[in-house]
C-alpha positions as a printed Julia matrix, in Angstrom:
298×3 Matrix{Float64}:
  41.04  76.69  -61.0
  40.5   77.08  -64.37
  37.22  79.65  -64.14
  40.38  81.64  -61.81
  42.96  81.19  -64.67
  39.69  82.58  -67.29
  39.61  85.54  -64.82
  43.29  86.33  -64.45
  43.93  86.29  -68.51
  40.36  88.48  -69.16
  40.4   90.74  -66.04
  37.64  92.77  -68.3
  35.34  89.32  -67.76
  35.2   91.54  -64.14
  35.92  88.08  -61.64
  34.09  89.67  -59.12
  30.99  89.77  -60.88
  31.51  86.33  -61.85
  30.39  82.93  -60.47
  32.18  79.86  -62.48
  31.86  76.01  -61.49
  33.77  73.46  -61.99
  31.19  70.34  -62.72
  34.79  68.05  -61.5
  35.15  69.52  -58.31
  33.27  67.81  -55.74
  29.69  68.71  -54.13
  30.28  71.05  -51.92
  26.73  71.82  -52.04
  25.48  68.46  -50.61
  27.04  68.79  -47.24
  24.28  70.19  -45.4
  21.61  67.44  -46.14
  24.27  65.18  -45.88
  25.1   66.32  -42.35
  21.37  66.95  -42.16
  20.65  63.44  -42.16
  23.13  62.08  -40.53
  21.91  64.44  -37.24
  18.25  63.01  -38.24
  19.9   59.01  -37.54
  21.79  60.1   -34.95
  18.31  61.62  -32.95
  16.33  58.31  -34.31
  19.88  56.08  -32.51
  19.89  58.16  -29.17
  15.61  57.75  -28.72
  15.88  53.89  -29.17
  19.54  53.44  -26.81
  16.73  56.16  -24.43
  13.81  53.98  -24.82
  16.31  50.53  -23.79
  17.18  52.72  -20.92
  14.09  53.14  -19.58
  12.41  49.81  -20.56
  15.34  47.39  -19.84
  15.91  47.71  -16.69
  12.29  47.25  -15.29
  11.98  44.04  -17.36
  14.86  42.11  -16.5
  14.4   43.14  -12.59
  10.74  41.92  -13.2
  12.2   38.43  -15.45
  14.72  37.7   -12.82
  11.92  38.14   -9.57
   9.86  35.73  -11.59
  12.73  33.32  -11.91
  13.38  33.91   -8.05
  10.21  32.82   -7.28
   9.57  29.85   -9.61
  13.1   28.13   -8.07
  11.64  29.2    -4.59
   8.32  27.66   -5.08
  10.05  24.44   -6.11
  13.0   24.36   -3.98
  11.57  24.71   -0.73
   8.51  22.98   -2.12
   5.74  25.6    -0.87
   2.01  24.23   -1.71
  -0.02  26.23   -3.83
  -2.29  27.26   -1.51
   0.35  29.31    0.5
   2.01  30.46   -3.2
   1.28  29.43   -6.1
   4.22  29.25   -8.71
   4.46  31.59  -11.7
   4.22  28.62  -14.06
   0.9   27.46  -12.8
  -0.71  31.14  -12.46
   0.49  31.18  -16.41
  -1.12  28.34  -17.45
  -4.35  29.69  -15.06
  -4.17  32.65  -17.2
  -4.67  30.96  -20.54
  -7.27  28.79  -19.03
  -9.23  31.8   -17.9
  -7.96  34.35  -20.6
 -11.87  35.03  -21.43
 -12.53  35.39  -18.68
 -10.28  37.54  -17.5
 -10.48  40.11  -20.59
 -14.08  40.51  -19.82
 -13.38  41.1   -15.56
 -10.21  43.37  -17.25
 -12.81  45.41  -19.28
 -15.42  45.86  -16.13
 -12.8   46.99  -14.11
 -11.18  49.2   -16.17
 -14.32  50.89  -17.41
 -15.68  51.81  -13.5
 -11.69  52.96  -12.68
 -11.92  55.16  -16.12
 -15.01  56.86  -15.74
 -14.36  57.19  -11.77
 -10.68  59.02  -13.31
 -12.1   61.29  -15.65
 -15.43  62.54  -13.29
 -12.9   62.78  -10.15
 -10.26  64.55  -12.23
 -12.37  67.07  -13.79
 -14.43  68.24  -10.51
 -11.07  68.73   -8.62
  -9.62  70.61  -11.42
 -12.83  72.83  -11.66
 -13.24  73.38   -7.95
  -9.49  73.88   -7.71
  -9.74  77.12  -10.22
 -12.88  78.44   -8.14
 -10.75  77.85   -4.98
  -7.76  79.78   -6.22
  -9.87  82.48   -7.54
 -12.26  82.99   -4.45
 -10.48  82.67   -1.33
 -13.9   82.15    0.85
 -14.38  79.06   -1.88
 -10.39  78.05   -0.58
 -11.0   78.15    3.04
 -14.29  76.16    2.56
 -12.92  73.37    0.15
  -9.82  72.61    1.81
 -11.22  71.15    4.97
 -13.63  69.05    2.75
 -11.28  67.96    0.48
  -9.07  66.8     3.49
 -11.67  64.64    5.1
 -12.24  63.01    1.78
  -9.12  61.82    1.44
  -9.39  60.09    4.8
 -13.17  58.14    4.07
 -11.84  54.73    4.09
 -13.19  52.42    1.01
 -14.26  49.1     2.98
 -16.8   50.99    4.94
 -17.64  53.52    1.95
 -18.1   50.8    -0.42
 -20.84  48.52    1.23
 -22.64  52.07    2.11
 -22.86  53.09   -1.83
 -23.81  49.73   -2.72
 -27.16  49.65   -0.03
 -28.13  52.67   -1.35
 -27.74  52.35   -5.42
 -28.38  48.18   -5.46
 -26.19  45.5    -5.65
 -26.77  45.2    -9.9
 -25.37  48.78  -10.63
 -21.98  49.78  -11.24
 -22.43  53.7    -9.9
 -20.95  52.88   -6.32
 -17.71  51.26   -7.59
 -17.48  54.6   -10.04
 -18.25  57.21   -6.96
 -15.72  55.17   -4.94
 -12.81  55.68   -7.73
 -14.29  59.32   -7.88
 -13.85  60.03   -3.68
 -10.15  58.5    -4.19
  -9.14  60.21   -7.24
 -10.47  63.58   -6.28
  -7.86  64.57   -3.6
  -4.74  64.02   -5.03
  -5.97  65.69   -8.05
  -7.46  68.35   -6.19
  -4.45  69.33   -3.59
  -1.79  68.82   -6.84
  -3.75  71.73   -9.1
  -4.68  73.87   -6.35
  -0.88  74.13   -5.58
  -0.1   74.18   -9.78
  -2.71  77.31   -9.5
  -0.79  79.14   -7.08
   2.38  78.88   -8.83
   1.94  82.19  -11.18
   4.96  84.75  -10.72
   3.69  87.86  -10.08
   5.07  89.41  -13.12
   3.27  87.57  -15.32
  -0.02  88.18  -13.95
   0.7   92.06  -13.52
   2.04  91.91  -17.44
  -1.91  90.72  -18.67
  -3.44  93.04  -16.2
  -1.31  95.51  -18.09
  -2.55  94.25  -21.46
  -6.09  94.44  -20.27
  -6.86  90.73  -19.97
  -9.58  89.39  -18.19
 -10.03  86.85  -15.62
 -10.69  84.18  -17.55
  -8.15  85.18  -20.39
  -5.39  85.0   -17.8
  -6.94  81.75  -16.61
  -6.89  80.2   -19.93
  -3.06  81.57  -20.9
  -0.75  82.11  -17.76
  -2.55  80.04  -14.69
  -3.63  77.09  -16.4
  -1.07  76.15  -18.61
   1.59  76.4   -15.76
  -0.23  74.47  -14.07
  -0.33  71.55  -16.45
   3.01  69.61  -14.48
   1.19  70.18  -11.4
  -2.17  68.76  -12.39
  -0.81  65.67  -14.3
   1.28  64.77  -11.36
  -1.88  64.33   -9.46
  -3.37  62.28  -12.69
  -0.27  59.77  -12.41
  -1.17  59.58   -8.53
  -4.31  58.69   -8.98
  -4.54  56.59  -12.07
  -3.01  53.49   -9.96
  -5.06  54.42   -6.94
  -8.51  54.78   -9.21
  -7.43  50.72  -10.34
  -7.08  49.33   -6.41
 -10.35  51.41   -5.42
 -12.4   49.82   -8.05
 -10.95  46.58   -7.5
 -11.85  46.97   -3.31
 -14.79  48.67   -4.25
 -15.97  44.35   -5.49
 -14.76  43.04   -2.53
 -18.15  44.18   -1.17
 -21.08  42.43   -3.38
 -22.72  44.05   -6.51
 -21.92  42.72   -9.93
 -20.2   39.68  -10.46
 -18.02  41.19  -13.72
 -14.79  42.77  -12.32
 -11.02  41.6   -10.86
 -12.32  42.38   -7.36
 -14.97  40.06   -7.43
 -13.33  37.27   -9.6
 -10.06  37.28   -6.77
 -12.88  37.04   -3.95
 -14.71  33.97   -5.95
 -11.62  32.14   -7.09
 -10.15  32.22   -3.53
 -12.96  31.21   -1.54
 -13.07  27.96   -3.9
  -9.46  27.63   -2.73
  -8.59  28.17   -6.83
  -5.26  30.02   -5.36
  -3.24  29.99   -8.91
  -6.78  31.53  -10.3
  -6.82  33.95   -7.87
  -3.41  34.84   -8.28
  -3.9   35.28  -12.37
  -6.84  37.66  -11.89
  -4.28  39.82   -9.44
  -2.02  39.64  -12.53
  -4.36  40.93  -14.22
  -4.96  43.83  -11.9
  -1.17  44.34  -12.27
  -1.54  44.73  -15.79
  -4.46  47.3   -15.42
  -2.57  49.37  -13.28
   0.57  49.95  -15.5
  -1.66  50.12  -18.51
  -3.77  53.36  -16.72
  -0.4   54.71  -15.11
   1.39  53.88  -19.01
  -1.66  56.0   -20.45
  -1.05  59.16  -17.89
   2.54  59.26  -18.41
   1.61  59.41  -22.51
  -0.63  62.26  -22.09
   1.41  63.94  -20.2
   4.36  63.7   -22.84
   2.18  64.87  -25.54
   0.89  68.18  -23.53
   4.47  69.03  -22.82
   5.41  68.76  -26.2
   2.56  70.68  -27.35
   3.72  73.74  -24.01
   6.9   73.75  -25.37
């Protein structure tokens, strides 16, 4: 008010052309990275109530089935060997805890390498089928009676023919299971271009693989991580039937097998725990990667 009152009394100052502060008014200026900040907390508040959402639930449904079955197991007093309770297979689990990080390791190595081999052929021979359609009408009908070999009579088969002290059959067993869901999920990912887009970089003068590499495959990114999150659980059971049939001693399969044969039923029962854990951990692992290369689409 007063720089206004300096203005009115010297109208030759020229107001217009003159910018005057008061240092006692307040700080106007500070607003934005005030409000700034206060949008920043107000993100960080709705991820965490976001992440509760999504985590909560699942664990108290999973605390209170526990609970169900511990006051089962001792109120209608059923013996361990028909089901163990969850107190015993936890104190079986730090008895074996070793044990079963090493079996956990074995396991998860054969399902991981069987993943990443089985994901990248069907994403490979999904591109050549889209692009070549004799290449489609060939690999379809192969792809679909792969997804029907069953694993109990693959799995013996794989294991005559590489030895009972390699790991290779339980991999190529994940590898068969993997492949098709993978395969059938990017094939369809790959056929989801509009037409305008593709006639837009044939207008720009792209080439094959240049509208490959920015207009097919990215679309198909959704499409080909679907399959991944359909196949990381499945690649974890496979390997884990895959030791049902002999070879090396070292994984979940074999240690269930081992453990129930000895009639060690709350043992038994940790190692499928474990195999529990395995599972969610792969499936956890898909779901991150698939976060991240949305973020990085968008």
């Amino acid at each position: 008010m007063k720089s206004v009152e300096a203005a009115a009394e010297h109208p030759e100052s020229g107001l217009l052309g003159t910018v005057a502060i008061d240092p006692t008014a307040p700080a106007l200026f500070s607003l934005p990275a005030e409000a700034e900040a206060t949008g920043g907390r107000a993100a960080a508040a709705d991820r965490r109530r976001s992440v509760a959402r999504s985590v909560l639930p699942p664990v108290l449904l999973g605390v209170a089935f526990l609970l169900l079955w511990q006051l089962a197991v001792v109120a209608f007093d059923i013996k361990p060997y028909l089901l163990p309770s969850p107190s015993d297979i936890v104190g079986q689990i730090f008895i074996v805890l070793p044990l079963l990080w090493s079996s956990l390791l074995a396991t998860g190595l054969n399902a991981l390498i069987g993943l990443v081999l089985g994901g990248l052929i069907a994403v490979v021979l999904a591109l050549l089928a889209s692009r070549v359609s004799i290449l489609d009408r060939m690999i379809v009908p192969i792809v679909a009676a792969v997804a029907v070999v069953p694993i109990v009579a693959l799995a013996p088969i794989l294991n005559t023919m590489f030895g009972s002290t390699s790991d290779t059959p339980r991999r190529i067993v994940v590898l068969i299971v993997v492949f098709a869901p993978v395969f059938i999920n990017t094939l369809r990912g790959l056929r989801q271009v509009r037409p305008v887009h593709r006639d837009l970089m044939r207008a720009y003068a792209a080439s094959n693989w240049q509208l490959t590499r920015t207009v097919t495959l990215p679309g198909a990114v959704p499409f080909i991580f679907t399959g991944l999150r359909i196949a990381a659980p499945l690649g974890v059971i496979s390997a884990i039937v895959a030791e049902y049939f002999g070879g090396l001693q070292n994984g979940l399969g074999s240690r269930i097998t081992s453990a129930a044969a000895n009639s060690a039923y709350p043992r038994a029962w940790s190692y499928v725990f474990g195999a529990i854990i395995l599972g969610l951990v792969f499936y956890a692992v898909t779901l991150l990667l698939e976060r991240l290369a949305s973020r990085r689409r968008a």
